[in-house]
N, CA, C and O atoms as a DFTB+ gen file, in Angstrom:
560 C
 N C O
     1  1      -6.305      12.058     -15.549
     2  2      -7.084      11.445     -14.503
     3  2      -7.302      12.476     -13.402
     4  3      -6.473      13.238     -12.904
     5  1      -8.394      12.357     -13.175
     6  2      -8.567      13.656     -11.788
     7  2      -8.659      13.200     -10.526
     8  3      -9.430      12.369     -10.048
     9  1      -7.590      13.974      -9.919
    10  2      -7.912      13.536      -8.333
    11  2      -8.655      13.652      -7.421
    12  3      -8.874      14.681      -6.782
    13  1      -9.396      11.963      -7.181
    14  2     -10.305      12.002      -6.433
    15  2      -9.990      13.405      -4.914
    16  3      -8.943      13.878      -4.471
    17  1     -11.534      13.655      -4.527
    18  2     -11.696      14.406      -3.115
    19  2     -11.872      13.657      -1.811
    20  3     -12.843      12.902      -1.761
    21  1     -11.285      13.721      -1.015
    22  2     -12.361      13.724       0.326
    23  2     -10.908      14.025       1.156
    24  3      -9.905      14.620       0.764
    25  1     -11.235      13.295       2.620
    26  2     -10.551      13.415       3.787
    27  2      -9.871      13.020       4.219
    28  3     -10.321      12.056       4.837
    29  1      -8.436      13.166       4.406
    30  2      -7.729      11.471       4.795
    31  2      -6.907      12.320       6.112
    32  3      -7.193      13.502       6.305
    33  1      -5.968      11.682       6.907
    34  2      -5.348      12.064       7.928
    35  2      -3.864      12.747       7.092
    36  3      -3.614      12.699       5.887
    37  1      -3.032      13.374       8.212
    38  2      -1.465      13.792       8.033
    39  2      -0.683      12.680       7.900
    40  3      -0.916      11.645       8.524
    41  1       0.363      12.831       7.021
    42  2       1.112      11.940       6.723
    43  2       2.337      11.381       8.277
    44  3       2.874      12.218       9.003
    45  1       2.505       9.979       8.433
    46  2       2.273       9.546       9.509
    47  2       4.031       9.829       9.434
    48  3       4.508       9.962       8.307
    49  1       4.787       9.900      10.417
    50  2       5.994       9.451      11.130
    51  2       6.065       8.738      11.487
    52  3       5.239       8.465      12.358
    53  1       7.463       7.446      11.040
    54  2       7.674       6.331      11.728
    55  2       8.153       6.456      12.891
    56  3       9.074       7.272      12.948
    57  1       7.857       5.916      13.927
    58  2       8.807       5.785      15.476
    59  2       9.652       4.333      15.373
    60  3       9.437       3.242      14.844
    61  1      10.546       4.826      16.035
    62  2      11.541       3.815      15.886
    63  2      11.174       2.975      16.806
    64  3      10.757       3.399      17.884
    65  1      11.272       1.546      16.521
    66  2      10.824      -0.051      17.121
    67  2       9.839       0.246      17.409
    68  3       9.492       0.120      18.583
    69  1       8.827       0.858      16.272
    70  2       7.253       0.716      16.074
    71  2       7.211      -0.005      14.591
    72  3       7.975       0.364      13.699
    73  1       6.285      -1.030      14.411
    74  2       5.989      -1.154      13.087
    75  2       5.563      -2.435      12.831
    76  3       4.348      -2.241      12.821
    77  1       5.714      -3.654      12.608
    78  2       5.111      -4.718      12.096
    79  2       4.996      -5.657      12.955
    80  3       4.150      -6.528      12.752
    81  1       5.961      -5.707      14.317
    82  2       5.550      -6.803      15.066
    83  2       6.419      -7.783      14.652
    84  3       7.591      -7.619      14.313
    85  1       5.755      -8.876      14.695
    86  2       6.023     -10.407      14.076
    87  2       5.604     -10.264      12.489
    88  3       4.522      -9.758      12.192
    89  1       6.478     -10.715      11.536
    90  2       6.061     -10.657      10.440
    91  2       4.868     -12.115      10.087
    92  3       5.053     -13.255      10.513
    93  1       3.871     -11.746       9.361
    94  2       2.714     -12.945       8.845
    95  2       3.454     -14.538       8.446
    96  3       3.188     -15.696       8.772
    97  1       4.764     -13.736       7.357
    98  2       5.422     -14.853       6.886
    99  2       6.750     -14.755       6.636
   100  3       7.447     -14.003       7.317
   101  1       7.432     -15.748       5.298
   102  2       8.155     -15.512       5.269
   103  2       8.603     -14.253       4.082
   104  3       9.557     -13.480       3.993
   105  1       7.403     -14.508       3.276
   106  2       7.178     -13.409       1.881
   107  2       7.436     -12.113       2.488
   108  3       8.368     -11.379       2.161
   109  1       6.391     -11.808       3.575
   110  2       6.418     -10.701       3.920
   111  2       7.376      -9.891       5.064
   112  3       7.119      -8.838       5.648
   113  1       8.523     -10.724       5.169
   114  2       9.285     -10.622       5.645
   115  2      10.340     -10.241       4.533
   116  3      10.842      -9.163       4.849
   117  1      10.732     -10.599       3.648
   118  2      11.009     -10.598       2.070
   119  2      10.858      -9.126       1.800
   120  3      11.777      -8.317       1.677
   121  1       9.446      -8.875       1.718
   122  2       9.161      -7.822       0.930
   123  2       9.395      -6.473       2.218
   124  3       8.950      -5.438       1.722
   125  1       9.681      -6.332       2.975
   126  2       9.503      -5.218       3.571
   127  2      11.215      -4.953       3.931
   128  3      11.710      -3.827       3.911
   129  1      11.841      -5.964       4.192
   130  2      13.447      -5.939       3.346
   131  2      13.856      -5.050       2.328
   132  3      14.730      -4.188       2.226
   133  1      12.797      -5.600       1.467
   134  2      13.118      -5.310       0.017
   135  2      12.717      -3.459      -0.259
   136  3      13.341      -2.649      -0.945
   137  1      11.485      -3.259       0.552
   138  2      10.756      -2.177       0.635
   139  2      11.739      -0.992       1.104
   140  3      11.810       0.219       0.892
   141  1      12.367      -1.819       1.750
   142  2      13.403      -0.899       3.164
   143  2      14.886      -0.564       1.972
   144  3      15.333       0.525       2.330
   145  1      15.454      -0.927       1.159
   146  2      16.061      -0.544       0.310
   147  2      15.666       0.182      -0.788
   148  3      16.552       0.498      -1.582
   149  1      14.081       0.650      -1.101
   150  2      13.447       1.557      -1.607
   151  2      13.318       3.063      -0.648
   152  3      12.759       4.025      -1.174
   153  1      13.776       3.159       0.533
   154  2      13.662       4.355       1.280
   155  2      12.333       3.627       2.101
   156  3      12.124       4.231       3.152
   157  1      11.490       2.608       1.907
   158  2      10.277       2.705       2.836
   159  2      10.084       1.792       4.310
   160  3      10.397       0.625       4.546
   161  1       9.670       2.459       4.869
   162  2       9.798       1.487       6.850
   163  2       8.547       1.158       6.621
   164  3       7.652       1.639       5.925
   165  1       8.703      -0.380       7.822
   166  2       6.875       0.045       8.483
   167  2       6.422       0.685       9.690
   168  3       6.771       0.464      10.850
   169  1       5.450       1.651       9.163
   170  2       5.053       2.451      10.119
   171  2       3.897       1.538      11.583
   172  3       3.896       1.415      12.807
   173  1       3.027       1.091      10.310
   174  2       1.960       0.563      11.516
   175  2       1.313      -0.493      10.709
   176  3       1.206      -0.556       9.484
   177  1       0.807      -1.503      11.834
   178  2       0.356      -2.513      11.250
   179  2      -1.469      -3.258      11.572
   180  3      -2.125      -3.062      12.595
   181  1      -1.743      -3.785      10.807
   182  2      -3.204      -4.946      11.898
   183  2      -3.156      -5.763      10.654
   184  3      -2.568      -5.894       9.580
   185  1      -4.282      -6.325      11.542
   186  2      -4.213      -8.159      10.581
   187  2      -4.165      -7.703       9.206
   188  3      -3.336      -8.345       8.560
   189  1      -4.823      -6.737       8.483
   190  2      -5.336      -7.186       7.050
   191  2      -4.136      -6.301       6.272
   192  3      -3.835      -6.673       5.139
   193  1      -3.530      -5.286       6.774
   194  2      -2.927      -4.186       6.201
   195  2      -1.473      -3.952       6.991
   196  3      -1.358      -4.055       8.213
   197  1      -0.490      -3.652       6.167
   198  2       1.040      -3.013       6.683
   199  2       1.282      -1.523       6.203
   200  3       1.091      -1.260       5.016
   201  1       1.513      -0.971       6.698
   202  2       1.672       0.780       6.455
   203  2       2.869       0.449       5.881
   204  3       3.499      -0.499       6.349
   205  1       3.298       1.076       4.932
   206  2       4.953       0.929       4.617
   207  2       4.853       2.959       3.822
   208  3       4.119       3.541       3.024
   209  1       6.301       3.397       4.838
   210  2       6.278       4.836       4.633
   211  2       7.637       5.275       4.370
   212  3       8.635       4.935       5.005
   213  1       7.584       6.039       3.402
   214  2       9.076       6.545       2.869
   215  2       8.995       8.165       3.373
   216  3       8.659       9.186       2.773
   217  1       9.430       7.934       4.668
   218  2       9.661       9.733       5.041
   219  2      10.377      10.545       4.393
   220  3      10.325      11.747       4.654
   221  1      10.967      10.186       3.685
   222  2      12.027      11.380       2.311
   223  2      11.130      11.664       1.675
   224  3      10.634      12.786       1.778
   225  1      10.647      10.739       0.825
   226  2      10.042      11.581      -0.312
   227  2       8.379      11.313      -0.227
   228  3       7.566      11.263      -1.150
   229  1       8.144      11.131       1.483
   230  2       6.669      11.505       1.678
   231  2       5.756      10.591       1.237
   232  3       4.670      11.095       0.949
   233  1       5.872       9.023       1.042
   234  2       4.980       8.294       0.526
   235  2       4.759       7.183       0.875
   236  3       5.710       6.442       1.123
   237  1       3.240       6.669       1.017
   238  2       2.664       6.066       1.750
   239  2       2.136       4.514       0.549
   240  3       1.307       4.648      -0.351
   241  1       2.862       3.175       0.867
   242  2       1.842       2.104       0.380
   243  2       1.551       1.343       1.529
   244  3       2.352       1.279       2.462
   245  1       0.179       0.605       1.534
   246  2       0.202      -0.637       1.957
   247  2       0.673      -1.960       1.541
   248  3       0.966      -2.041       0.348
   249  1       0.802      -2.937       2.200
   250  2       0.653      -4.329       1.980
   251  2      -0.570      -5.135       2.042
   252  3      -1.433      -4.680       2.791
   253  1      -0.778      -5.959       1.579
   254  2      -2.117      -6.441       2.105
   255  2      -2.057      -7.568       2.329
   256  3      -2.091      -8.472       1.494
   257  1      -1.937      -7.694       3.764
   258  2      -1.486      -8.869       4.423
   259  2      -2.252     -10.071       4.176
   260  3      -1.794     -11.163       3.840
   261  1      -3.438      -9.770       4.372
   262  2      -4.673     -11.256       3.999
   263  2      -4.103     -11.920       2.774
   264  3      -3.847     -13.124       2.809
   265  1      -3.839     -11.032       1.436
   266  2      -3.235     -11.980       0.333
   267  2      -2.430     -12.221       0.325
   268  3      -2.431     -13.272      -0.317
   269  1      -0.458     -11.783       0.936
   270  2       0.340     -12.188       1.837
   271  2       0.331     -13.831       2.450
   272  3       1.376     -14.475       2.546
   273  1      -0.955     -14.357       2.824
   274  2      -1.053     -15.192       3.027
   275  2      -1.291     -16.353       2.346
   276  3      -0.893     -17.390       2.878
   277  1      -1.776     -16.409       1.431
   278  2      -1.835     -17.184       0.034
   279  2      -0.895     -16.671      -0.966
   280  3      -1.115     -16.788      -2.171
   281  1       0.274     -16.038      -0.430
   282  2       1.480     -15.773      -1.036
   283  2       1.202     -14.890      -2.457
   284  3       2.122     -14.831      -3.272
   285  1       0.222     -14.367      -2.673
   286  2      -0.059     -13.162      -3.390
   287  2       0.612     -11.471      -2.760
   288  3       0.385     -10.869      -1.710
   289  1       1.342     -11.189      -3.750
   290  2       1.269      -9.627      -3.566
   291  2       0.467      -8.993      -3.700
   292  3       0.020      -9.075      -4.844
   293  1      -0.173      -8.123      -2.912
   294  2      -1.109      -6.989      -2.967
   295  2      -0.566      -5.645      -2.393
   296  3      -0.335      -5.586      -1.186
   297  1      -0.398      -4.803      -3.014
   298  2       0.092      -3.692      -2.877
   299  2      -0.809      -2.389      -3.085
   300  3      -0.844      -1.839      -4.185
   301  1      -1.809      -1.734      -1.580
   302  2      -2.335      -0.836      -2.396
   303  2      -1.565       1.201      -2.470
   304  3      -0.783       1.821      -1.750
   305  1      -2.245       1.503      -3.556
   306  2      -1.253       3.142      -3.645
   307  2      -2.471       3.556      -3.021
   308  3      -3.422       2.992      -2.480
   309  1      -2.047       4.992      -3.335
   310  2      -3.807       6.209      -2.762
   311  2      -4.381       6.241      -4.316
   312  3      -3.949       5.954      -5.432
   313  1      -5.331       6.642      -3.869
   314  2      -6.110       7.404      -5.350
   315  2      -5.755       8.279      -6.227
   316  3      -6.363       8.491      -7.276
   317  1      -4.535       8.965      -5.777
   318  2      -3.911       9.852      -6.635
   319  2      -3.081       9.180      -7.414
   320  3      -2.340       9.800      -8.177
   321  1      -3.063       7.647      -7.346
   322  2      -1.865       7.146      -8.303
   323  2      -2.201       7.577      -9.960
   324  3      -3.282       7.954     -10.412
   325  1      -0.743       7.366     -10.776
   326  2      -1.371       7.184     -11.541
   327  2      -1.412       5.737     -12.337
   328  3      -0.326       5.262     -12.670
   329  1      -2.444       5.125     -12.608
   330  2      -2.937       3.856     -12.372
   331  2      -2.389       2.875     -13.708
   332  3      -1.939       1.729     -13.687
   333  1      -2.637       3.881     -14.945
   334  2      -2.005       3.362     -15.685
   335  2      -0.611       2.805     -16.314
   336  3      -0.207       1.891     -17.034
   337  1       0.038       4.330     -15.333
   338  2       1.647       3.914     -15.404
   339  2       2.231       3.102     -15.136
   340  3       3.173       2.548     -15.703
   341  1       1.427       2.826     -13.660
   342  2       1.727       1.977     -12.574
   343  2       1.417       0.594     -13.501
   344  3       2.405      -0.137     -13.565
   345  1       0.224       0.099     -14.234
   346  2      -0.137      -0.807     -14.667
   347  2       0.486      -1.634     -15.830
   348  3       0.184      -2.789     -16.130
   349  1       1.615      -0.656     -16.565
   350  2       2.405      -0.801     -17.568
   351  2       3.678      -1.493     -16.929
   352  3       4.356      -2.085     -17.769
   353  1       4.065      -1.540     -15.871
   354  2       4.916      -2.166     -15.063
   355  2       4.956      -3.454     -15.451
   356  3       3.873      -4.039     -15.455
   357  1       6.409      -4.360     -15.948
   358  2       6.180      -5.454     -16.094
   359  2       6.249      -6.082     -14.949
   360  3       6.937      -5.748     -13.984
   361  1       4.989      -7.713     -15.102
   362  2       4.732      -8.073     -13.903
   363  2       3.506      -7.284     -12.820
   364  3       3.239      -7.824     -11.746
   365  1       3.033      -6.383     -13.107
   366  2       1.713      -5.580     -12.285
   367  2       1.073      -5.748     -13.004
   368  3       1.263      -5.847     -14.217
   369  1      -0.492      -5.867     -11.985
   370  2      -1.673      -5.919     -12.895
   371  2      -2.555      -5.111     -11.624
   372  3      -2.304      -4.972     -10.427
   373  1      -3.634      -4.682     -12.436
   374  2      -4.862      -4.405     -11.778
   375  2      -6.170      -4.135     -12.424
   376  3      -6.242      -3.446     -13.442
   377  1      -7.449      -4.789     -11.716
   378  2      -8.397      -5.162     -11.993
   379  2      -9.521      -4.206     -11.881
   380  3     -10.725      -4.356     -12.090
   381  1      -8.824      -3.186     -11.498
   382  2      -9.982      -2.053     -11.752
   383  2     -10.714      -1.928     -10.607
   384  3     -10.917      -2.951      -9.953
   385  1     -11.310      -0.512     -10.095
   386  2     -12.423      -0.169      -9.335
   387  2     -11.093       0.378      -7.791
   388  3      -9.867       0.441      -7.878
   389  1     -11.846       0.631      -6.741
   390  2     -11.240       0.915      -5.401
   391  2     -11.126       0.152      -4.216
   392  3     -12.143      -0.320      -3.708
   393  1     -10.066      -0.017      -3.739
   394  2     -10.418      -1.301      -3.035
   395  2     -10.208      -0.721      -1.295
   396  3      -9.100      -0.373      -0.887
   397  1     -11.243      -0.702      -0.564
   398  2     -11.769       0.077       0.345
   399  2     -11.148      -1.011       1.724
   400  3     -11.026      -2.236       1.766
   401  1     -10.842       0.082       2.773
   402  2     -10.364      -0.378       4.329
   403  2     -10.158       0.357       5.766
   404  3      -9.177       1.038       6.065
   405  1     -10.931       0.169       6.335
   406  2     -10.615       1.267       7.240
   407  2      -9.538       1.682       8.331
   408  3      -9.554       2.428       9.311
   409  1      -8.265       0.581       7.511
   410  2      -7.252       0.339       7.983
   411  2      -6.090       1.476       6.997
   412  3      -5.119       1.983       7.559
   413  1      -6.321       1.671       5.875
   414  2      -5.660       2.706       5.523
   415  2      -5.300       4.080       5.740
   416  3      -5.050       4.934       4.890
   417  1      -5.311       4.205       7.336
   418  2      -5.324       5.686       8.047
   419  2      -4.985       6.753       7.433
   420  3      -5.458       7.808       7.856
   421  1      -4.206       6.777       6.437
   422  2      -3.689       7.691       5.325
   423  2      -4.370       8.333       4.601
   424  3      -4.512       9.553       4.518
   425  1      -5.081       7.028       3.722
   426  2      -5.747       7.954       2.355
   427  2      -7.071       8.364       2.818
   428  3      -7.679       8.237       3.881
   429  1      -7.415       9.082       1.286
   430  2      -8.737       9.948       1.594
   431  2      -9.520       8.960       1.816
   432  3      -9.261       7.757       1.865
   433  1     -10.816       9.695       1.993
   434  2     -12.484       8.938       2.864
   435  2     -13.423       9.084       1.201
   436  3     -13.219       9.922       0.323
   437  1     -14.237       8.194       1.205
   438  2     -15.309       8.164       0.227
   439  2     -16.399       7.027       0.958
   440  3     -16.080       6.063       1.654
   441  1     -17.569       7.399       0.623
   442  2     -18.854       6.583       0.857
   443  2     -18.525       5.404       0.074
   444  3     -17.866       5.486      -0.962
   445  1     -19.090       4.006       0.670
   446  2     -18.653       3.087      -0.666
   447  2     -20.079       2.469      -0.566
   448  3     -21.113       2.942      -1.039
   449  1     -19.942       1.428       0.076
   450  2     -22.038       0.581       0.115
   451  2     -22.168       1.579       1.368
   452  3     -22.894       2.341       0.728
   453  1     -22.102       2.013       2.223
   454  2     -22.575       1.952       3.683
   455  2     -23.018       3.663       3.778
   456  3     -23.264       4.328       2.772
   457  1     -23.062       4.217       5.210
   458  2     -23.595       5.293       4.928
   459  2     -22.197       6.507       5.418
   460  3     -22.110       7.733       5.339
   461  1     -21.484       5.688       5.803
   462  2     -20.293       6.117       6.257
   463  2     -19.137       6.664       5.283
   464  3     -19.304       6.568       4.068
   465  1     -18.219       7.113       5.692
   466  2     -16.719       7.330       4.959
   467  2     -15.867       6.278       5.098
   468  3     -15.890       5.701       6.185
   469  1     -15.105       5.881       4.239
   470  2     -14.020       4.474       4.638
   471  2     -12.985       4.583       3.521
   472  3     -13.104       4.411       2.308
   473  1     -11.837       4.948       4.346
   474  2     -10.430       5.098       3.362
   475  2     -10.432       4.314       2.022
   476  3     -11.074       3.289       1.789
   477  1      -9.541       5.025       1.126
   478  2      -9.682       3.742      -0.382
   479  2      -8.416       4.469      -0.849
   480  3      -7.840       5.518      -0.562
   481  1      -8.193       3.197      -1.902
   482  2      -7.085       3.468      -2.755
   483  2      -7.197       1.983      -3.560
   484  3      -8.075       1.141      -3.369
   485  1      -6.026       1.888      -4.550
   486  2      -5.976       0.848      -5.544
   487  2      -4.963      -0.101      -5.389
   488  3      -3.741       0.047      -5.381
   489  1      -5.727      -1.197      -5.257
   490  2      -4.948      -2.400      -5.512
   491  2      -3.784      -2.693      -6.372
   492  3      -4.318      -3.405      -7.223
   493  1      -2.754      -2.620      -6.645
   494  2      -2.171      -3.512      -7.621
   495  2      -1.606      -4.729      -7.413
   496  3      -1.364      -4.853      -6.213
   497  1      -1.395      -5.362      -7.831
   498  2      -0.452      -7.409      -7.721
   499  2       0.687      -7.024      -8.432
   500  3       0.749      -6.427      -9.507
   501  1       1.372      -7.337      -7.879
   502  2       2.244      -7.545      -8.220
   503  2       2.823      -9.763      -8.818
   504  3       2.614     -10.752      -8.116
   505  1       3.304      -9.753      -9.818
   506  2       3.799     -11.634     -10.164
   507  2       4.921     -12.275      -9.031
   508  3       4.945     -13.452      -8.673
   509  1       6.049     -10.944      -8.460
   510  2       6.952     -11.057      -7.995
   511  2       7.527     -10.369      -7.264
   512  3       7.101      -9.215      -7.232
   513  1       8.614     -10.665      -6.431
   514  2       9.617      -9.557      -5.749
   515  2      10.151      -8.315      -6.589
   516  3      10.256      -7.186      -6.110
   517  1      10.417      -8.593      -7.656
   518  2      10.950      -7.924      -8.841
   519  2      10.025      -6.964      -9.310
   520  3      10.428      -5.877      -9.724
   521  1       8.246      -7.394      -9.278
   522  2       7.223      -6.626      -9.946
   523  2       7.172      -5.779      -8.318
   524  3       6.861      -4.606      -8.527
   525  1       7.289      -5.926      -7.486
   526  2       7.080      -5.088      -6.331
   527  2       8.011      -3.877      -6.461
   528  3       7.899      -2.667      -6.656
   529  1       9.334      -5.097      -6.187
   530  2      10.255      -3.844      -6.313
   531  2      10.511      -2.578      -7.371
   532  3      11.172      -1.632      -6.942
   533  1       9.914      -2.522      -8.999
   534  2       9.773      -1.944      -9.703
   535  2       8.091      -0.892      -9.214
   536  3       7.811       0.291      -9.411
   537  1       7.663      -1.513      -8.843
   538  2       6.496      -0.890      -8.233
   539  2       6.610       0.431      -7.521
   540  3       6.078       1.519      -7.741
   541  1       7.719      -0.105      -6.320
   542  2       7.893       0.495      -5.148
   543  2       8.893       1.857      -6.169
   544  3       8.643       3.021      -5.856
   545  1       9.652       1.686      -6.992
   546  2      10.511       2.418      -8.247
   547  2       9.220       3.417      -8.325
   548  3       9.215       4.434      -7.631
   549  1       8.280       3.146      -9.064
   550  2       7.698       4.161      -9.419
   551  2       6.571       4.751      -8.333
   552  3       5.794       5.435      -8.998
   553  1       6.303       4.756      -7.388
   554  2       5.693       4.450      -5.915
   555  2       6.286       6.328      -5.873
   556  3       6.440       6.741      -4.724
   557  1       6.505       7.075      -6.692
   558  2       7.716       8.357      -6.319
   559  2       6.818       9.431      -5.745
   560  3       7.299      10.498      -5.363
């Protein structure tokens, strides 16, 4: 698989009693627990998206809070994942294509409908705490 090009920012540093605020729920209160025994904090947050960052070994997922709310996991990587590995995960799925935000301060920039650049990376779902947490396993 070749890695996509474009532009994205430096990889972010967490500050301490910076990061999520009030959690959405109780899931996602759950999962960033759970995240936090994988090596990953939250860095930064807004309505639709949670930064979650593992300063050891340098790696960046989101959450995606909007599905969070209908108690779906959404978990997106960067474009450099690799998609299939990730997809062999029992319990992960993904539906293909890039799923674009201009809340992902991290990853690279690509044109999508508009005339602009707007961060992207890939969705995956996770079924469970368990499919996350194996997620976040290979997340390396």
């Amino acid at each position: 698989m070749a890695v996509p090009t474009g532009t994205f920012r430096f990889f972010p540093e967490p500050r301490p009693g910076v990061g999520a605020g009030a959690w959405a729920n109780d899931l996602e209160e759950q999962l960033v627990a759970l995240a936090g025994e994988h090596g990953f904090r939250p860095s930064h947050a807004t309505r639709s998206e949670l930064e979650l960052v593992d300063p050891v070994r340098r790696r960046i997922v989101y959450l995606n809070r909007r599905r969070l709310r209908v108690r779906t996991i959404a978990v997106i990587v960067p474009p450099w994942s690799e998609v299939d590995e990730l997809r062999a995960i029992h319990g992960v799925s993904f539906r293909g294509g890039f799923f674009h935000s201009s809340n992902l301060r991290t990853f690279p920039r690509r044109v999508n409908d508009g005339i602009g650049e707007i961060p992207y990376g890939y969705s995956m779902v996770c079924a469970d705490a368990g499919a996350f947490s194996r997620l976040l396993d290979r997340c390396r």
